[in-house]
C-alpha positions in Angstrom: -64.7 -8.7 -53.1 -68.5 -8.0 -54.1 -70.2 -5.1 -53.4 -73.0 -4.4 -51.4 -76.8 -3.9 -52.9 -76.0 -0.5 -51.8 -73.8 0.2 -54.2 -75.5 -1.6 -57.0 -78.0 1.7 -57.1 -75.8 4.1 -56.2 -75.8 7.4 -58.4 -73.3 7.3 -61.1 -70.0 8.2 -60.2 -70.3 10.8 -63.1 -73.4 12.5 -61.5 -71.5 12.8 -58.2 -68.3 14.4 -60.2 -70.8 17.0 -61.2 -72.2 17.5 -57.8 -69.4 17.9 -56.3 -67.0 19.7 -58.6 -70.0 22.3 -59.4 -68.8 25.4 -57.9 -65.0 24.6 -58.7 -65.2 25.9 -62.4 -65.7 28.8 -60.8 -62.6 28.7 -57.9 -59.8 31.4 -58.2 -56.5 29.5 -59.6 -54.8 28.4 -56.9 -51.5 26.4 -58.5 -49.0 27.3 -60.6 -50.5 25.5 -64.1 -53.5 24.4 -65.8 -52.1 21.5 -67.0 -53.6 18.4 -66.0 -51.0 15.5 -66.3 -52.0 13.1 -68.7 -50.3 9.9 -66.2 -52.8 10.9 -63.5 -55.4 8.9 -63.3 -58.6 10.6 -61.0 -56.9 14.3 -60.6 -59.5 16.5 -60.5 -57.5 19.4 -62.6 -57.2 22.5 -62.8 -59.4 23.8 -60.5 -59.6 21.7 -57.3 -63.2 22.6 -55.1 -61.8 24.3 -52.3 -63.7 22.7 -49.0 -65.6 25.2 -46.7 -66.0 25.2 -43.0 -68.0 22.2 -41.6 -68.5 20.1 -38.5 -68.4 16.5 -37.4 -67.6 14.3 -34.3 -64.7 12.1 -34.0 -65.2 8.3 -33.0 -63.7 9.6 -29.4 -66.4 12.6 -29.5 -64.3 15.1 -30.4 -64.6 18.4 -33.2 -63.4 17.6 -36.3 -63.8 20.2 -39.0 -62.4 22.1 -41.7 -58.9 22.9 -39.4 -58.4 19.7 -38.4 -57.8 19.4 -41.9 -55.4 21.4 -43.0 -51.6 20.6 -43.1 -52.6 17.1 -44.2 -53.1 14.6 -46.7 -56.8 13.6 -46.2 -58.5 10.0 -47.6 -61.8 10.3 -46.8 -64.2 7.5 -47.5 -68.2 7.8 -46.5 -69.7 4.4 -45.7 -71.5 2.5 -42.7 -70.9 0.0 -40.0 -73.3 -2.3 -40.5 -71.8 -2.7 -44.4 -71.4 -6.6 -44.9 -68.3 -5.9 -48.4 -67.7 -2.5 -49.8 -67.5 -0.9 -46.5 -64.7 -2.9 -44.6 -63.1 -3.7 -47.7 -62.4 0.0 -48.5 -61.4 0.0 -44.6 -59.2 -2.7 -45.5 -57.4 -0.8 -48.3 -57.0 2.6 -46.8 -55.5 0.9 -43.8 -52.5 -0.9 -46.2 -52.4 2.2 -47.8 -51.0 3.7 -44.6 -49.1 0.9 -43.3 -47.3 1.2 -47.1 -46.7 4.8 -46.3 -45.5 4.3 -42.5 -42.7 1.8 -43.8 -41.5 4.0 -45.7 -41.8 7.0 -43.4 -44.1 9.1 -45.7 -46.9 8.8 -43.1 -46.5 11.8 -40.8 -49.4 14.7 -42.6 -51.5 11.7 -43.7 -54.8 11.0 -42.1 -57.5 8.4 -42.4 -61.1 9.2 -42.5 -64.3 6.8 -42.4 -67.4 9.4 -42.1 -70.8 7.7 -41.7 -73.8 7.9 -43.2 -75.6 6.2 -40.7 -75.2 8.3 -38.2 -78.9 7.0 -36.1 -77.0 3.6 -35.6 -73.5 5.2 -35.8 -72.2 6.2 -32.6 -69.0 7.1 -31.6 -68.2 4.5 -30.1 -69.9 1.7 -32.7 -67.4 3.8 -35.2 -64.8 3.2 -32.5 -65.3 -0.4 -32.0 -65.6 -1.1 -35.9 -62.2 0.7 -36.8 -60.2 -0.7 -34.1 -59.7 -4.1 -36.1 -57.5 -2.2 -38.9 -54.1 -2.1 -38.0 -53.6 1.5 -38.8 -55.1 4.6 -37.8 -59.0 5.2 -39.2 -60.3 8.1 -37.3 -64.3 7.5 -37.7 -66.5 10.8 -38.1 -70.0 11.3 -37.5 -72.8 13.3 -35.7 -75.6 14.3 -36.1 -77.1 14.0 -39.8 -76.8 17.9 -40.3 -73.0 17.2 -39.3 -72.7 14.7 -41.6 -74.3 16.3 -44.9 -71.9 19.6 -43.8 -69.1 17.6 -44.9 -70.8 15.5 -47.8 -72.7 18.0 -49.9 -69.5 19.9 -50.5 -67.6 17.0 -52.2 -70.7 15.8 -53.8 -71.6 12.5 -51.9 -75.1 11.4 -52.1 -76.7 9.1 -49.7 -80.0 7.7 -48.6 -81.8 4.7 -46.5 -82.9 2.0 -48.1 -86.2 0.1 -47.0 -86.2 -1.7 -43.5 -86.9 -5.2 -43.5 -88.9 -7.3 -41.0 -86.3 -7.2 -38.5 -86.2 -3.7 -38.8 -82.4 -3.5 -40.4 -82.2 -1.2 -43.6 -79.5 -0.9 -45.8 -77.3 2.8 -46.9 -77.6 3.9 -50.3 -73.8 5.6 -51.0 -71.3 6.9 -53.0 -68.2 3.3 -52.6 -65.4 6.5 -53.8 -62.4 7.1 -51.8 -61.7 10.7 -51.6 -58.3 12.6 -51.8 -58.0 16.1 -49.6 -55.0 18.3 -50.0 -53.2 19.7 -47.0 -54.7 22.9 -48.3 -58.2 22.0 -48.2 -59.1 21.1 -51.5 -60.7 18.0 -53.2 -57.5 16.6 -55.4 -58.9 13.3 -56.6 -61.2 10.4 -56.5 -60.3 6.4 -56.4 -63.3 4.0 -57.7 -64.2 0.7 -56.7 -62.5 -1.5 -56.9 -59.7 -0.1 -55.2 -56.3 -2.3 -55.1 -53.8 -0.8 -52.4 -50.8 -0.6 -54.5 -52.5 1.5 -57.3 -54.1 3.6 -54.6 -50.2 4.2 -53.1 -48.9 5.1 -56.4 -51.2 7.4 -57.4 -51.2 8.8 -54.2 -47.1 9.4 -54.6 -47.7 10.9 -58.0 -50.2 13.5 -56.9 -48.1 14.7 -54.1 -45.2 14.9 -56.4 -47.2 16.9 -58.2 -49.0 18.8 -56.0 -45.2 19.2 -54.7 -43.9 21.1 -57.9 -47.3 23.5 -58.2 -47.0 25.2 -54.9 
């Protein structure tokens, strides 16, 4: 699967670590060790960023903030509609991800989440209408672009407009990372492109396993 010519100029993934994992150096130990585990691939160890309160609006225009996600396993992903490759393909993967965890009923505090960053042509219901062809559950965030940045600043995701062509389409400059959320709020690790569903699920096991043991 290509990617888009968005993500051809994206800031490196290393710059965004270091936005977004800033202020974690600095977080209160939470878990049990400061060991990182050497078979984890993407942990973000030992001091996870602890996310702060923010606001967004649901692809059915509801809240959606910093409660809605606690108690849950959280992939976020930050992309746009009008994406022609990255976009739907990382749709594509998080939605087998799921479908692998429903089958095996490990599903039930694990959420889906496509945030835009094109929220001038991303309405809820645009969100709506683009998520409804996965076969799993996607819940699409978005807002107002004040809404948006509260929730993309504090795990470090860059994003800008590109130039508008003739026909007055532009393309979204973005971070193509899929995002891992604890149930306790905090930014646990990050999958690059390109992202293949069954290394995604296994990772995904490990963590929690691991997470598991620490708390």
């Amino acid at each position: 699967m290509p990617f888009s010519r968005s993500v051809k100029i994206l800031i490196p993934a290393a710059v965004l670590i270091v936005l977004g994992m800033a202020a974690a150096v600095f977080t209160a130990r939470y878990y049990r060790t400061a060991e990182r585990p050497a078979d984890i691939q993407g942990l973000l160890w030992p001091h996870p960023k602890k996310l702060h309160a923010f606001e967004t609006v649901t692809d059915t225009g509801a809240r959606f903030g910093i409660d809605q996600l606690h108690g849950k396993w959280s992939f976020i992903y930050f992309g746009f509609t009008h994406c022609q490759d990255t976009c739907p393909f990382t749709a594509s993967v998080m939605s087998q991800v799921y479908q692998r965890l429903h089958q095996q009923h490990l599903a039930g505090n694990v959420q889906m989440l496509f945030v835009t960053v094109d929220p001038e042509r991303d309405t809820s219901q645009r969100l709506a209408d683009f998520l409804q062809q996965y076969d799993s559950p996607i819940t699409g965030l978005g807002g107002s672009l004040a809404q948006v940045r509260s929730l993309a600043s504090q795990i470090g995701v860059a994003f800008s407009k590109g130039k508008t062509g003739k026909d007055g389409g532009y393309d979204m400059n973005h971070s193509a990372a899929l995002f891992l959320i604890g149930p306790e709020g905090r930014l646990l690790s990050l999958f690059y492109q390109p992202l293949k569903p069954d290394a995604v699920f296994d990772r995904f096991q490990r963590i929690r396993a691991f997470i598991r043991e620490q708390t």
